[in-house]
ROTI-829675 format. One record per residue (C-alpha): residue in three letters; x negated, y negated, z negated. Coordinates in Angstrom, 2 decimals, always signed. Layout:
BEGIN
+------+---------+---------+---------+
! resn !       x !       y !       z !
+------+---------+---------+---------+
!  ALA !       X !       Y !       Z !
...
+------+---------+---------+---------+
This chain:
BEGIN
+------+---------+---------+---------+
! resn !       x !       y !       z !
+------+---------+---------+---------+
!  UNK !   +9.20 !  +16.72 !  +39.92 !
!  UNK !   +8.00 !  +19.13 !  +42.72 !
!  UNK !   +6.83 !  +22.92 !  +41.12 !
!  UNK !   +3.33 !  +22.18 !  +42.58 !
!  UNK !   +3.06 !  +19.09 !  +40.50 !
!  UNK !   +4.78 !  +20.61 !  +37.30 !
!  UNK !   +1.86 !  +23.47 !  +37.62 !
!  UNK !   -1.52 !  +21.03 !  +38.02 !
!  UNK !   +0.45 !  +19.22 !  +34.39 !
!  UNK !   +0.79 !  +22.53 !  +32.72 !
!  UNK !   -2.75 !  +22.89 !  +33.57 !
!  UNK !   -4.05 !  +20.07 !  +32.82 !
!  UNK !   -2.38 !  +19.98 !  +29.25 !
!  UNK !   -3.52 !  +23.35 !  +29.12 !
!  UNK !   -7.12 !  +22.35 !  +29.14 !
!  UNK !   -6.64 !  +19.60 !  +26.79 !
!  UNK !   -5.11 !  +21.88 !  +24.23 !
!  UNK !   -8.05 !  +24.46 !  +24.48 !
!  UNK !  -10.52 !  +21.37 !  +23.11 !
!  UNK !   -8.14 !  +19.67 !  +21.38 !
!  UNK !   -8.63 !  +20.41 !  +16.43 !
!  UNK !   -6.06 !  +18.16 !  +15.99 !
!  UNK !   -2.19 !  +17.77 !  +17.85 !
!  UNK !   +0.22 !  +15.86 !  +16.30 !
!  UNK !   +4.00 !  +16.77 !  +17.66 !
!  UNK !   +6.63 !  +13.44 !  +17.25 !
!  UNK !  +10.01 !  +12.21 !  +18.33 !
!  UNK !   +9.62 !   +8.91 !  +19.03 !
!  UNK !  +12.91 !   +8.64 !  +20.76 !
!  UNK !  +15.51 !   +5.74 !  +19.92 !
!  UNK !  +12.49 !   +2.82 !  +19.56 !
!  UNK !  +12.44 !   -0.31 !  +21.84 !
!  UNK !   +9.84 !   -1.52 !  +24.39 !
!  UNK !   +8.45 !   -3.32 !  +21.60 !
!  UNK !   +7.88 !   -1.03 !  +19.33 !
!  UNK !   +6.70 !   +1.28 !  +21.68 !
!  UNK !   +4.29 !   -0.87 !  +22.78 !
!  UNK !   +2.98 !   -1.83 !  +19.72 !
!  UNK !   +2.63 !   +2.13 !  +18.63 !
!  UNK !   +0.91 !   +2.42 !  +22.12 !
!  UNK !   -1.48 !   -0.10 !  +20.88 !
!  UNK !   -2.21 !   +0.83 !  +17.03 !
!  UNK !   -2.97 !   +4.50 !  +19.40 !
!  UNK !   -5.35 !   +2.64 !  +21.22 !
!  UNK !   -7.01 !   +0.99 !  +18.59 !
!  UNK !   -7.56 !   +3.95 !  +16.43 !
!  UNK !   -8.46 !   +6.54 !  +19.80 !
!  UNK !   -5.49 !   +8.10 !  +18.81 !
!  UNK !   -3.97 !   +9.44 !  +22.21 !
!  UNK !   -0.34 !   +9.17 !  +23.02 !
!  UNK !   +1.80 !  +11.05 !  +25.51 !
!  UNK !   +5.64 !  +11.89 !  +26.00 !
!  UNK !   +6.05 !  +14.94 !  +27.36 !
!  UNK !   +8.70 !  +17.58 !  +28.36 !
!  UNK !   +9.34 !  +20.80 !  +25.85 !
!  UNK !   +9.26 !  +23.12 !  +28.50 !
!  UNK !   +6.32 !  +22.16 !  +30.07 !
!  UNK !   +4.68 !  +21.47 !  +26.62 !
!  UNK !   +5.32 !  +25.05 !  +25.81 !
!  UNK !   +3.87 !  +26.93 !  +28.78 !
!  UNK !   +0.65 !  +24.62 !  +28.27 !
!  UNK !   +0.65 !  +25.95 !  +24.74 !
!  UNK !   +1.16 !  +29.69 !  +26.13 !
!  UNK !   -1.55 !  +29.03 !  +28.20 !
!  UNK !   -4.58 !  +27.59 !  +26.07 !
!  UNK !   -5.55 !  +30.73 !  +24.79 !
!  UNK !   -5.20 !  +29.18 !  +20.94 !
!  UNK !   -1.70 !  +30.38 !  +18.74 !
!  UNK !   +0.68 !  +27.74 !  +18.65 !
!  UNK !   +3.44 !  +29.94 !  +17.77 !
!  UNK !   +4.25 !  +28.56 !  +14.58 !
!  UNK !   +5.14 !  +25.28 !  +16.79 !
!  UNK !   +7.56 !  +26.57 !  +19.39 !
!  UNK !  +10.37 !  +25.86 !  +17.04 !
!  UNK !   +9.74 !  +22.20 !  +17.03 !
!  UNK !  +10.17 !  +21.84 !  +20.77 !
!  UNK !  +13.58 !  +20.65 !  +20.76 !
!  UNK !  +14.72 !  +17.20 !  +21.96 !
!  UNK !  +12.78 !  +13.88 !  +22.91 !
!  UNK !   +9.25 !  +14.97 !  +22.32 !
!  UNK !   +5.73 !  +12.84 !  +21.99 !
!  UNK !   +2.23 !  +14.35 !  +20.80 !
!  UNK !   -0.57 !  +12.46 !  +19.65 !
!  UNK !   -3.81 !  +14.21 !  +19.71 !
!  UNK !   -6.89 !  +12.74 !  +18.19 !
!  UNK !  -10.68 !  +13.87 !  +17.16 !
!  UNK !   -9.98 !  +12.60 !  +13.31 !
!  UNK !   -7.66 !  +15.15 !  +11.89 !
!  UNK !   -5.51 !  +12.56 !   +9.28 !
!  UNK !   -5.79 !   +9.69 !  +11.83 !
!  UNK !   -1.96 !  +10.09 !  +13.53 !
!  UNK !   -0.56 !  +10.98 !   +9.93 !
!  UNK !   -1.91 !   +7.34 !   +8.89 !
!  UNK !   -0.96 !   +6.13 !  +11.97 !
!  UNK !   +2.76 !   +7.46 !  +11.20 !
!  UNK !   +3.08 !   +6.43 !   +8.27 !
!  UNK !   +2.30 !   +2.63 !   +8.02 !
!  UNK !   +3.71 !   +2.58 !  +11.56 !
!  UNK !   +7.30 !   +3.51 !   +9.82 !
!  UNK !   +7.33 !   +0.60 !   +7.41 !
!  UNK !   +8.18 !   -1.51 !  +10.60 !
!  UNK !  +10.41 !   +0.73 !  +12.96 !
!  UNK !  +12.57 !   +4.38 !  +11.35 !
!  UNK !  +10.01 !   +6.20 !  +13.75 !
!  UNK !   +7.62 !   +8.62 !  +15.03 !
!  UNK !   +9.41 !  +11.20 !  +12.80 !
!  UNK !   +6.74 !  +14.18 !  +12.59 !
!  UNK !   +8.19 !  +17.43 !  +14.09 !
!  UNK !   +4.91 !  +19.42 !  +13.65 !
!  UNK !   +1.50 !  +19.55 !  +13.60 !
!  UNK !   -1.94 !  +21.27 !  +14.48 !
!  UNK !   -4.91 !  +21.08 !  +12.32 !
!  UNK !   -7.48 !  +23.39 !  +12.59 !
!  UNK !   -6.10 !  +26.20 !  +13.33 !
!  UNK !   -3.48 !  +25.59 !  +10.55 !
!  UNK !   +0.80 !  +24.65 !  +11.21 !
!  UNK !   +2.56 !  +22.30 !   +9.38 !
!  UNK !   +5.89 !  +21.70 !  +10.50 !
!  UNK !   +8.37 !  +19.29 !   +9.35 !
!  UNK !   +8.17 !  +15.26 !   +8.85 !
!  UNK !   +7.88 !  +16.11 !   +4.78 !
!  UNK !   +4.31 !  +17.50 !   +5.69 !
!  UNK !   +3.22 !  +13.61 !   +6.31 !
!  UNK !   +1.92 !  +13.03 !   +2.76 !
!  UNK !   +0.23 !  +16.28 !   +2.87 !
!  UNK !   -1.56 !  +15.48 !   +6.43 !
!  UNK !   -2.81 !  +11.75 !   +5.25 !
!  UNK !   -5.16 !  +13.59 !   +1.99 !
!  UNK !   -7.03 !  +16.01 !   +4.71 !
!  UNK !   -9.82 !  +15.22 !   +4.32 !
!  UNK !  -11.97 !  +14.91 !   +8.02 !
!  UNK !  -14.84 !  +16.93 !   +9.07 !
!  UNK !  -17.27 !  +13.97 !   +8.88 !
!  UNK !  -15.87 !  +13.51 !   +4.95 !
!  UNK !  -16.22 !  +17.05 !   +3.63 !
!  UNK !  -19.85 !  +17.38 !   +5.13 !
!  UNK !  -20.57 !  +14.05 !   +3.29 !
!  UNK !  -19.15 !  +14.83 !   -0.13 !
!  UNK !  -21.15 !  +18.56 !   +0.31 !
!  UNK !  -24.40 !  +16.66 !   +0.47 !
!  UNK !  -23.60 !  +14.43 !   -2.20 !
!  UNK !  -22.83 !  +17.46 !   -4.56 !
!  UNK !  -26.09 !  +19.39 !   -3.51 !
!  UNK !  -28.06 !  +15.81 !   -4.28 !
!  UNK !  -26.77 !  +15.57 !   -7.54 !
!  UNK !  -28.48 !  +18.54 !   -9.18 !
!  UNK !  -31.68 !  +17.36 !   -8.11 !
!  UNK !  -31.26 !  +13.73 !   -8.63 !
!  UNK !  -30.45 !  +14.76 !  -12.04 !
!  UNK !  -34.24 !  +16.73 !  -12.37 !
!  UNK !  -36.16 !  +13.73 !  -10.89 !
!  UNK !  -34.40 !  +11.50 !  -13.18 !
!  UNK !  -35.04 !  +13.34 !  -16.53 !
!  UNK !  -38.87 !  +13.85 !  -15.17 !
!  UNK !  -38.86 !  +10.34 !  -14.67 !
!  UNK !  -37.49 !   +9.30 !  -18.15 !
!  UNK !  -39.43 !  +12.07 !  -19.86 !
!  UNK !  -42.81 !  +10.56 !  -18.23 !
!  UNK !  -42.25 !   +7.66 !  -19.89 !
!  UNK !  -40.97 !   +8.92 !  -23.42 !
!  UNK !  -43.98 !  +11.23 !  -23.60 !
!  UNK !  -46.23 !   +7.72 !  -22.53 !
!  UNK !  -44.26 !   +6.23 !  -25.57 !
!  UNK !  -45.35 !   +8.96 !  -27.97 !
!  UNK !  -48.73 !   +9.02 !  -26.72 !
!  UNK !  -48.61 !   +5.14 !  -27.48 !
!  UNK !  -47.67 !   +5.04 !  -30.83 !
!  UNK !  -49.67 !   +7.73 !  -31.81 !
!  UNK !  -53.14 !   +6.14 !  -30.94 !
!  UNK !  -51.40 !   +2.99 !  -32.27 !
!  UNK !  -50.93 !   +4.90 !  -35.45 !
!  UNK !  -54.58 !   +6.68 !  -35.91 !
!  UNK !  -56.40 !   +3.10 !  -35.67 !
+------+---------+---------+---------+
C-alpha cells in the first residue's frame, strides 16, 4: 500500500472515529468464508458496521480523532476487526449469539461513551447497557408515574365521595 493511500485511510478512519459513541475492537481471525460471511450479514442486518483493519494504521486514526482512546492501544495486537454501530449493546449481542455457532469474534476492547472496557470477559457486561433511546424512555416512565398516581386517586376519590353523597340522601329519606 503506497504512503499516499495509507494517509487518505488514516484519515478517513480518523473522521469516522470523531462521530463514532460506540467502537467495538475484535479478532475475528481463524473463521472461514462462511462464517465470515454470515457475520458480514447478521452486521448488515442489524447496521452494525464491520471492517478489518491494520493496528498500526488503526492507532494513528485513534491519535488523530481528537477523542482518548488510550485505554485501547494495548489491545492492538494481532489480527484486528472493529465493529462500530449507533446502538451501544448492538455488537455485544451480535458477539455473543454469533459465538454459539463459530469460537469467534473474541472481544479485545471496546468504546462506549467515552468509557473502556477491555477484555472478551467485558461481553456480559456490554449486552445490559442499556441504549440512549432506553434510558430516555424508562426516565419518562418514572416522571409519569408520580402523576399517574395523583390523577388516579382523584379519579377514585371522585367517585367514593359520589358514593357517600349517595347513601347519605339514600339514608335521610
Amino acid at each position: 500500500m503506497k504512503k499516499e493511500d495509507k494517509t487518505q485511510l488514516i484519515e478517513s478512519m480518523s473522521e469516522q472515529l470523531k462521530d463514532i459513541s460506540c467502537l467495538y475492537i475484535t479478532d475475528t481471525s481463524g473463521l472461514n468464508v462462511e462464517k465470515t460471511n454470515q457475520l458480514r450479514r447478521q452486521c448488515f442486518r442489524r447496521d452494525i458496521k464491520l471492517m478489518v483493519v491494520k493496528n498500526t494504521l488503526l492507532k494513528k486514526a485513534m491519535e488523530r480523532s481528537g477523542r482518548d482512546f488510550s485505554n485501547l492501544y494495548g489491545v492492538l495486537v494481532g489480527p484486528t476487526a472493529i465493529m462500530t454501530s449507533e446502538v451501544a449493546n448492538d455488537p455485544a449481542k451480535l458477539i455473543k449469539e454469533f459465538r454459539k455457532s463459530a469460537p469467534k469474534p473474541i472481544l479485545k476492547g471496546a468504546y462506549i461513551e467515552e468509557m473502556s472496557y477491555i477484555g472478551d470477559n467485558q461481553i456480559d457486561f456490554l449486552i445490559n447497557i442499556k441504549s440512549k433511546n432506553e434510558l430516555v424512555g424508562e426516565l419518562v416512565a418514572l416522571l409519569q408515574s408520580p402523576i399517574r398516581n395523583v390523577i388516579s386517586g382523584l379519579q377514585s376519590g371522585g367517585s367514593k365521595i359520589a358514593g357517600i353523597l349517595e347513601t347519605l340522601s339514600e339514608k335521610e329519606s
